[in-house]
N, C-alpha and C positions, 0 to 999 in steps of 0.2 A: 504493500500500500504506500510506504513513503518514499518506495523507488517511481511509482508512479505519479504522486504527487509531484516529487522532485522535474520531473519528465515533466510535466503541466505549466509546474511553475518556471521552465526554463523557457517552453513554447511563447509563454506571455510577457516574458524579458529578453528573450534576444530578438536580433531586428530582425524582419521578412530577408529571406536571402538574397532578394533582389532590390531591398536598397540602396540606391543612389546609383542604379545600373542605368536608369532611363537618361539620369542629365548627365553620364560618365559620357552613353554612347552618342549622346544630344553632344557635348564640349568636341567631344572630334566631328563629327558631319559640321558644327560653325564655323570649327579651324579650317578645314579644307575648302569653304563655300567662301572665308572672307574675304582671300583677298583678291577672286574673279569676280566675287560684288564690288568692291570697292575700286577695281580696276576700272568696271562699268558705272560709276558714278558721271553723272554729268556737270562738270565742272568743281574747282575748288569747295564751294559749298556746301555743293551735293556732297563730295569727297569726304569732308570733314565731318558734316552730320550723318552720315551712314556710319562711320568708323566708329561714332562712338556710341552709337547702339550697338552695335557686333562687338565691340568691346567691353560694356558694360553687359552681354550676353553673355558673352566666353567666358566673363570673370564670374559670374554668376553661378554658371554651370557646371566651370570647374571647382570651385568651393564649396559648391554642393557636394558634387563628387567627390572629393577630398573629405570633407567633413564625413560624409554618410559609409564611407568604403575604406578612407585610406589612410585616418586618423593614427597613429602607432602608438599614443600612452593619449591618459588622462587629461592632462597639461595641455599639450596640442589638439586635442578634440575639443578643447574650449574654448582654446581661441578661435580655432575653425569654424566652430559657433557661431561665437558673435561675428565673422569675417561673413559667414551665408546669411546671417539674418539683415545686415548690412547691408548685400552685394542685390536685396531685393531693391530698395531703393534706389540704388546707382542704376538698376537695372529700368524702374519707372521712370526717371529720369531720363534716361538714353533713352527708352520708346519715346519721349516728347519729345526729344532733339530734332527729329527730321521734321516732327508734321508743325512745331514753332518755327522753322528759320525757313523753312522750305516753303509750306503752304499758307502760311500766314504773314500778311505783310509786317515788316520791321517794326513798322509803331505800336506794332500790336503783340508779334510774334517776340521781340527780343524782349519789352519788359516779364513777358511771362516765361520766357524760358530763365531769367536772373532769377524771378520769383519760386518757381520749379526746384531748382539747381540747390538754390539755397535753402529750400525746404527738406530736399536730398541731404544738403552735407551734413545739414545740422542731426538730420534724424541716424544717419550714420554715426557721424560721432559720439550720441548718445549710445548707439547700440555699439561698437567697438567700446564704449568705458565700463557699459554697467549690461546685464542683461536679466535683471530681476523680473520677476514675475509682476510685483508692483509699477513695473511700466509699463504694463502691455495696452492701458487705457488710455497712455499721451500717446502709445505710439499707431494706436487706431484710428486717434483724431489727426496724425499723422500723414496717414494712409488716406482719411477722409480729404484733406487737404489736396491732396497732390491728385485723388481721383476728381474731387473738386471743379480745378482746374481744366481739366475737360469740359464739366457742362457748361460753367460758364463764357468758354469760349466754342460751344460748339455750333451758334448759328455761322459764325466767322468759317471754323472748320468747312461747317455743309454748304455755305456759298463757295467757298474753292474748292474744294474736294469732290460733293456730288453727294449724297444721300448713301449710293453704296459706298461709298470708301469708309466713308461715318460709321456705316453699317457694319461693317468688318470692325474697324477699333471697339465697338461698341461691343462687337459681337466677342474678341479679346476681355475685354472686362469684365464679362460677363462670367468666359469662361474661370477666370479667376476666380471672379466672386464666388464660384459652387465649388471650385476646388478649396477653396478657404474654408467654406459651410463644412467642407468633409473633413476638413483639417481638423475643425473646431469639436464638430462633433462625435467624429472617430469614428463615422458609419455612414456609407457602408465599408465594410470589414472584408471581402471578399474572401479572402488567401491568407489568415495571418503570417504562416510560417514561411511564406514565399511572395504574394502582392497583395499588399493589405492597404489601408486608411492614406495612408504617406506616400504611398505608391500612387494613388488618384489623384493625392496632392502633386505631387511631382509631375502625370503626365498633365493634370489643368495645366501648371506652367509652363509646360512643352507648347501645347495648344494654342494656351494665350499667346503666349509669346514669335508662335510660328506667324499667325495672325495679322500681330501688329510690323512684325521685321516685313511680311508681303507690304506692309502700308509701305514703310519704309523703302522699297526697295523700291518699288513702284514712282513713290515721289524723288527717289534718287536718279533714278536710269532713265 
């Protein structure tokens, strides 16, 4: 009986076996894609704000990986930690890069991308210094913030963009939002021993993020 306990209690403390495989194998298909995107960018601007969504993607999804798979002691899986919970940030950030400098005119488009950037660094640095539980309430109004920022500017967006292109980002935030919902509430559960809760969270991210990088790529090339 306590062998089998044992056996139970371990199923429900170690991670699903394919943790952090989805954004391992996601960090090499962006490495190999970036820089024949970024070759096809259309001029310096375009150049510059595609790169650094693809770079605030790679870095994302390497830290993830890293954190979920390749941590080697205690110490280092914490900071990897807070580096992933981070790198979500840099990562909302860089999806607004292209559709603020690209699609939106300058008077419009650069004070919101300061606004963006800086709502970014600061949430970063919060999560690089501390990663209590007791934050997780500034850093939803956080989150609120920077999704924010979208509606406010999205009659701007759908006059240059078009309804579908809206449509797609819109359609990214969304997918977010329900991988978050499963984040939060750990269900559904499918696989635990193999693709569970975290794993739905991981591939929303894939999704979303495949989504908005089409935006991007589309307003780059």
């Amino acid at each position: 009986m306590s062998g089998r306990r044992s056996n139970l209690l371990r199923a429900r403390t170690e991670p699903p076996a394919l943790r952090g495989l989805l954004h391992e194998a996601a960090a090499v298909a962006v490495a190999l894609v970036c820089v024949p995107l970024v070759i096809a960018a259309d001029g310096p601007l375009a150049t510059a704000a595609l790169t650094v969504h693809l770079v605030t993607l790679l870095v994302l999804l390497c830290t993830s990986a890293f954190y979920h798979r390749h941590a080697p002691d205690d110490r280092v899986r914490r900071l990897a930690r807070r580096l992933d919970h981070a790198a979500i940030y840099g990562l909302i950030a860089g999806s607004y890069t292209p559709v603020l400098t690209l699609a939106l005119e300058p008077w419009l488009g650069l004070p919101a991308l300061v606004v963006v950037w800086a709502v970014a660094i600061n949430s970063m640095s919060i999560k690089l210094r501390r990663l209590e539980l007791g934050q997780e309430r500034m850093h939803s109004w956080m989150y609120a913030t920077l999704a924010g920022a979208a509606v406010v500017l999205l009659p701007w967006m759908v006059s240059s963009m078009g309804w579908a292109t809206v449509g797609v980002i819109v359609a990214g935030g969304a997918v977010y939002l329900l991988g978050g919902l499963v984040l939060i509430a750990r269900r559904p559960d499918p696989w635990p021993s193999t693709f569970g809760f975290h794993e739905l969270w991981h591939l929303a991210v894939l999704i979303g993020a495949a989504l908005h990088l089409g935006v991007s790529v589309s307003l780059a090339t």
